[in-house]
Steps between C-alpha positions, in 0.01 A plus 500: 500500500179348470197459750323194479136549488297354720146430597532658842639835358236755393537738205614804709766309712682385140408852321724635835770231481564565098525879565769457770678276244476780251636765764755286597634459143498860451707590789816271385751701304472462162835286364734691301570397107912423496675744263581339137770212542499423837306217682203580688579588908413248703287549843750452860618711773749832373864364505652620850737743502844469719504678773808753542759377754639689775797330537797648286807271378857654612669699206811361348860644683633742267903396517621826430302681824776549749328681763587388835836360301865594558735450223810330572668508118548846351608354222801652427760356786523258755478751803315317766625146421824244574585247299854409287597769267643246271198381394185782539485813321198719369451503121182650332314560822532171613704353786709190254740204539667260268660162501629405170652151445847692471487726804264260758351636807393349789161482690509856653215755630509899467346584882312773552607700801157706634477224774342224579159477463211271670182539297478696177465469135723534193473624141757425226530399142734268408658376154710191443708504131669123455486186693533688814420409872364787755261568753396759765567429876329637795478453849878381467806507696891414404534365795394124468618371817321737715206460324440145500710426825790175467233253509297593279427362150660685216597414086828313402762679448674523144630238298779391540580578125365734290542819270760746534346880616723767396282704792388233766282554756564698793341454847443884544246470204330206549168461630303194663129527552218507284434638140384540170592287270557542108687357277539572159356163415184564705480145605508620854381897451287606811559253718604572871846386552734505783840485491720321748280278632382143386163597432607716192205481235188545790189632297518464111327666280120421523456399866469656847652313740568471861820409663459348828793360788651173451273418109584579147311780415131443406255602163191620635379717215533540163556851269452322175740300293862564463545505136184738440641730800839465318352641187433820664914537547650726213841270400762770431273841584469650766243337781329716790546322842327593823578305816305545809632384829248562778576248792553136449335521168671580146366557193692532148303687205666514190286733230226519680486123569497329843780243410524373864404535878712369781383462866766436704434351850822316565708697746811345405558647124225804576685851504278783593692799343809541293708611189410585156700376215532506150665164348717342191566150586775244359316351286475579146667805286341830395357809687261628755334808534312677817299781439231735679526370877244603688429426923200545703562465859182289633505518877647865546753340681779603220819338413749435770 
């Protein structure tokens, strides 16, 4: 800094003004010489530190906690559950079926008998060996006519020709409503289904959707993409499904994924409780396999 000097300032005003300068340049902190190597610090404001949040993200569900769970599979017989002796059995801990191209079965469930149940959630793991159809029904009912009514819009009915079952399907074991679906060739794997009626595919894999009277059902959301969702499916291992049914909303999770969401607002197709069952369709040959089946009751209501 520099003080011009000027006729109208005496000898003692600039003697005081350069000793103020002098204090001045004294007082400042003195610079500090950067170590060897590194670039000399530059003057500016200390960086800001982040402050802390308060808010904690929730902590990934371990699978394997049970509490508040019931099992429904001891794993060693079929105590608790109907379905045609012909074609389930237990083998290795696991609740199995088989359609080979020699000894053909038909689309058939294995129904659990605890009840009927409203709102709750279910555990299992399931493994598909082949080019096998299955799938997990819930909410269901055998009886098709009394669900739907005589009026009411339902699926075709079989072909007129078609293969040979050496154990067809039987009405006592067959259940209409919706479900899980997952087939070996995970085209449709996650997806809400429902079988018996003409909307059969509602959400696929990917989307939430919302089914409303008298309109297709309707994308309103997305998950993510299909095929990257689909990569998360094991093909030929075992895969951890939880399905959570809490009013008119469904939601399929396969391995920790949220495959798809279904919110049904049509009263025509909606069913509010039902059966469980476990499922090897027509299609295709090779096995299924059921394992650890877990239930959580949501309401308190239990099953019926």
């Amino acid at each position: 800094m520099r003080f011009p000097r000027t006729r109208a300032m005496s000898p003692a005003l600039w003697m005081a003004a350069a000793a103020a300068m002098v204090a001045f340049t004294l007082a400042r902190p003195a610079a500090r010489a950067a170590p060897a190597g590194q670039a000399p610090a530059t003057a500016g404001p200390a960086a800001a530190r982040p402050r802390p949040s308060p808010f904690v993200p929730p902590q990934p569900l371990d699978y394997d906690d049970q509490d508040g769970w019931t099992s429904i599979f001891a794993g060693a017989t079929l105590t608790g559950w109907d379905g045609n002796p012909a074609v389930w059995r237990v083998e290795d801990g696991a609740i199995t079926a088989e359609s080979t191209a020699d000894h053909r079965v038909g689309s058939t469930h294995l129904i659990w008998r605890g009840g009927e149940l409203d709102d709750f959630e279910l555990k299992l793991e399931i493994k598909l060996d082949g080019d096998i159809h299955s799938g997990i029904a819930y909410r269901s009912t055998t009886d098709l006519a009394g669900w739907l009514g005589p009026s009411a819009p339902r699926a075709g009915g079989a072909a007129a020709r078609g293969p040979v079952f050496q154990v067809p399907a039987d009405p006592r074991w067959t259940l209409y409503g919706p479900g899980l679906d997952f087939d070996a060739d995970l085209q449709m794997a996650g997806n809400v289904e429902e079988r018996g009626t003409t909307r059969r595919e509602i959400a696929w894999r990917g989307g939430i959707v919302r089914a409303a009277p008298g309109v297709r059902p309707r994308l309103i959301g997305s998950l993510g993409d299909a095929d990257a969702l689909r990569a998360f499916l094991v093909p030929g291992g075992w895969n951890q499904i939880h399905i959570i049914a809490r009013g008119r909303e469904l939601t399929h999770i396969v391995n920790g994924h949220v495959m798809a969401i279904l919110i049904d607002d049509d009263p025509t197709f909606f069913r509010a409780r039902g059966d469980i069952g476990l499922q090897i369709e027509q299609y295709g040959a090779g096995r299924v396999h059921f394992r650890r089946i877990w239930i959580k009751d949501l309401d308190g209501s239990g099953a019926r």
